[in-house]
C-alpha positions as CSV (number, residue, x, y, z in Angstrom):
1,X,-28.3,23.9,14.1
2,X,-25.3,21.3,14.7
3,X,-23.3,22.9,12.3
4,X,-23.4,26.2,11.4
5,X,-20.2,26.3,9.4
6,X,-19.4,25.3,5.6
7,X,-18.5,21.7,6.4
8,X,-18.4,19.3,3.8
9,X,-17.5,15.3,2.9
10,X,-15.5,14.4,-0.1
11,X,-14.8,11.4,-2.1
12,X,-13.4,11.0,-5.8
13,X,-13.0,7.9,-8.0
14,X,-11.1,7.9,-10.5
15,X,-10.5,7.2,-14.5
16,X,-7.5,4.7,-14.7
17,X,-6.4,1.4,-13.4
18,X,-3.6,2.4,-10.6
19,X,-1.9,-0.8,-12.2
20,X,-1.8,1.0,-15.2
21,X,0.3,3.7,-14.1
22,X,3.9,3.4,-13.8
23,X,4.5,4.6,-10.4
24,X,1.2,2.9,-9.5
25,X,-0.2,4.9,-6.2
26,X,2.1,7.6,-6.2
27,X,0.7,9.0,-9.5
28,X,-2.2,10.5,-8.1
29,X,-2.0,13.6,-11.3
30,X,-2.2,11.6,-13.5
31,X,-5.5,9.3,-12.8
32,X,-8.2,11.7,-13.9
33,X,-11.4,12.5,-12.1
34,X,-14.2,9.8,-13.1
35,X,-16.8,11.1,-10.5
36,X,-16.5,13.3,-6.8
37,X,-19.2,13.4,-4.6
38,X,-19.6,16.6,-2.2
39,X,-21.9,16.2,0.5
40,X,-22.8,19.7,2.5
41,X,-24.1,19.4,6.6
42,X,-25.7,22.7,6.0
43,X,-27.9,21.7,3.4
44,X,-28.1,18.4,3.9
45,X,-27.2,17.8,-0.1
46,X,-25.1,16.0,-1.9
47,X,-23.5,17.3,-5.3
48,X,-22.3,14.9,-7.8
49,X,-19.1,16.4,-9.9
50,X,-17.8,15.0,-13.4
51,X,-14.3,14.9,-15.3
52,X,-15.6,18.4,-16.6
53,X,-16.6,19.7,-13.4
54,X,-13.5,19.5,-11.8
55,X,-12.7,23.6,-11.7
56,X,-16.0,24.1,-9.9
57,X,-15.3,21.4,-7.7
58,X,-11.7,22.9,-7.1
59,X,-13.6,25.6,-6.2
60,X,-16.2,24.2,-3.8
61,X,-13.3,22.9,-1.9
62,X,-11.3,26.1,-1.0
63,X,-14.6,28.0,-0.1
64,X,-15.8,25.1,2.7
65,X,-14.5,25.7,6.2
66,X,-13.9,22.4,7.0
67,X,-13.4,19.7,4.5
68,X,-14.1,15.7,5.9
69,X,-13.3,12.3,4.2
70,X,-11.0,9.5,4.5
71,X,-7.6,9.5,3.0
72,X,-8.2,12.6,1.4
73,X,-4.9,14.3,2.3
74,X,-3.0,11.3,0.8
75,X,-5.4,11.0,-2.5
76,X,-8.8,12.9,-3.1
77,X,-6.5,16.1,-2.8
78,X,-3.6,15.0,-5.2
79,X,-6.3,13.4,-7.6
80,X,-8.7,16.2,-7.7
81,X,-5.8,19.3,-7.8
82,X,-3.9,17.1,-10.9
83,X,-1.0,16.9,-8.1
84,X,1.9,14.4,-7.3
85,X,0.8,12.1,-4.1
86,X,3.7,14.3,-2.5
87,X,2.4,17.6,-3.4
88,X,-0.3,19.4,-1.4
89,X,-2.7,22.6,-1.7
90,X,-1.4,24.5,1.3
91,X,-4.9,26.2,1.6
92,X,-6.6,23.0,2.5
93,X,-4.6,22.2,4.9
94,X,-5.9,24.2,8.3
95,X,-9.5,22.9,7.1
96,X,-8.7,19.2,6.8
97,X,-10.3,16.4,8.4
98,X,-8.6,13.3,7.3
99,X,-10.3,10.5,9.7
100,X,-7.6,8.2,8.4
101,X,-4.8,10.9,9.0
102,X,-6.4,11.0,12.7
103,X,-5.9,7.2,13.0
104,X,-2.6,7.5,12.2
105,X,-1.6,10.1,14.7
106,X,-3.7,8.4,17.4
107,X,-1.6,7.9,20.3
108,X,-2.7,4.1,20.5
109,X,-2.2,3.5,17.1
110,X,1.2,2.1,16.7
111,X,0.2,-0.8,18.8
112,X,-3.0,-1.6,16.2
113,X,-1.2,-0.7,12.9
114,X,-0.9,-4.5,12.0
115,X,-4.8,-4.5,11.4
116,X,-5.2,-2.3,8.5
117,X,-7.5,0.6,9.2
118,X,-8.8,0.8,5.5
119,X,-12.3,2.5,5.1
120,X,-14.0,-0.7,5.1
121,X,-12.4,-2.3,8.3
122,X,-13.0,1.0,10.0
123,X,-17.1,1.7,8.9
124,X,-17.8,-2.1,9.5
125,X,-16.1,-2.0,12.9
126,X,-17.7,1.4,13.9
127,X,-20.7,1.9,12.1
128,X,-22.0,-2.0,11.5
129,X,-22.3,-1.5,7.7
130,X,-19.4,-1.6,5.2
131,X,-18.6,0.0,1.8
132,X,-20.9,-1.5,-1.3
133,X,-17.9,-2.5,-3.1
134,X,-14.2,-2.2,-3.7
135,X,-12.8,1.1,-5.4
136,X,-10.5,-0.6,-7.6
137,X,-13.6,-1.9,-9.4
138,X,-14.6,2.3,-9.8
139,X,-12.1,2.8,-12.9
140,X,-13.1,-0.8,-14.6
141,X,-17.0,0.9,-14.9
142,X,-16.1,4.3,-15.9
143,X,-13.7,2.9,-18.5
144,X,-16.8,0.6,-19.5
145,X,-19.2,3.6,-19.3
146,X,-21.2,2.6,-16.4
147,X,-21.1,6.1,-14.8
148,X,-24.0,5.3,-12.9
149,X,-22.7,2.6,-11.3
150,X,-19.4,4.8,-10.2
151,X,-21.8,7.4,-9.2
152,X,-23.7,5.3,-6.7
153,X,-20.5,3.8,-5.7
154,X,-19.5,7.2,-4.9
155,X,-22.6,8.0,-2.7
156,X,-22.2,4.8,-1.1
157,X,-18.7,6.0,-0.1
158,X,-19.4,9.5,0.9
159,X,-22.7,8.4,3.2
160,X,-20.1,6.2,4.7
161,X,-17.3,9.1,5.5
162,X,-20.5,11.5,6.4
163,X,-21.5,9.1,9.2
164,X,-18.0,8.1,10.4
165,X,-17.1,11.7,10.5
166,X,-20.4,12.6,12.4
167,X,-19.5,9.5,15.1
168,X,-15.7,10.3,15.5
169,X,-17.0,14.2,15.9
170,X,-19.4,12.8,18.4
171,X,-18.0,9.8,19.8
172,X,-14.0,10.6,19.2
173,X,-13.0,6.8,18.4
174,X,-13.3,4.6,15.9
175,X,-14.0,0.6,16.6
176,X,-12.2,-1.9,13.8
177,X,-14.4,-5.0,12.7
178,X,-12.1,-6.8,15.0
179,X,-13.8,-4.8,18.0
180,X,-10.4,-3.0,18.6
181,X,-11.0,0.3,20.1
182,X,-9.2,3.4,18.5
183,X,-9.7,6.6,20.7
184,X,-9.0,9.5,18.4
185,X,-8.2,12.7,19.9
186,X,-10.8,16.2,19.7
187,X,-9.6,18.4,16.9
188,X,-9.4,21.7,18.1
189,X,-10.1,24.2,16.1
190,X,-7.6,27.1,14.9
């Protein structure tokens, strides 16, 4: 069995309209869950998580051993914990894989910032399929009560991190739909 410990993928979308918030990004307590998605390597499953889920999902979170998505330090974390962009749950820490956090400290990366490593550039670049739509469109549906629609969104997202996880474990690099080459170094376990 590849792996044989609790790793997971996560994604959230959210309730509001970040242009509705008065410090716009950095609010990330107060723009509600609208849908998470938890996929699990050992089972091969995905779970889908509502606004009234959000304890248990809390909860799935600090019993996985390793925890995979994109930007997920910087948002997913903040947004599901009800926390301040700056403000982190220390305990998720050690089992974070951020691929975009790994970009970032990517010894090349510096000389490749100016392209924009956003999940999109990064999944169309390295995987040959992008994401099925934009997530600023996520909170327009919920608020309209197409949960469905977020909820696929959602899938669409976390398939997306699953695989790019899966190729940067495999692969360590990531390719940007410009064909620029982004080796990302091993994570070595603590």
């Amino acid at each position: 069995m590849r792996n044989a410990i609790d790793h997971i993928v996560v994604d959230v979308e959210i309730q509001k309209n970040v242009d509705d918030l008065p410090g716009k990004w950095k609010d990330t307590d107060k723009m509600g869950v609208a849908v998470a998605v938890v996929y699990e390597f050992l089972t091969d499953r995905y779970h889908v998580y509502l606004e009234g889920d959000v304890p248990e999902l809390r909860e799935r979170l600090l019993r996985a051993d390793r925890i995979s998505g994109y930007n997920i330090w910087g948002f997913d974390f903040p947004v599901i914990f009800g926390l301040e962009v700056a403000s982190h749950r220390p305990a998720l820490q050690p089992k974070t894989n951020d691929i975009l956090q790994r970009i970032w400290k990517a010894p090349r990366y510096n000389s490749m910032r100016h392209l924009g490593w956003k999940l999109d550039a990064v999944c169309r670049g390295t995987l040959g399929v992008g994401k099925s739509a934009e997530g600023v469109d996520a909170p327009k549906w919920y608020q309209a009560g197409q949960l469905g629609r977020v909820i696929s969104y959602c899938l669409d997202d976390v398939r997306l991190e699953r695989n790019l996880t899966t190729h940067v474990d495999d692969c360590e690099s990531v390719r940007h739909e410009t064909g620029m080459v982004l080796p990302i170094p091993a994570v070595v376990p603590a």
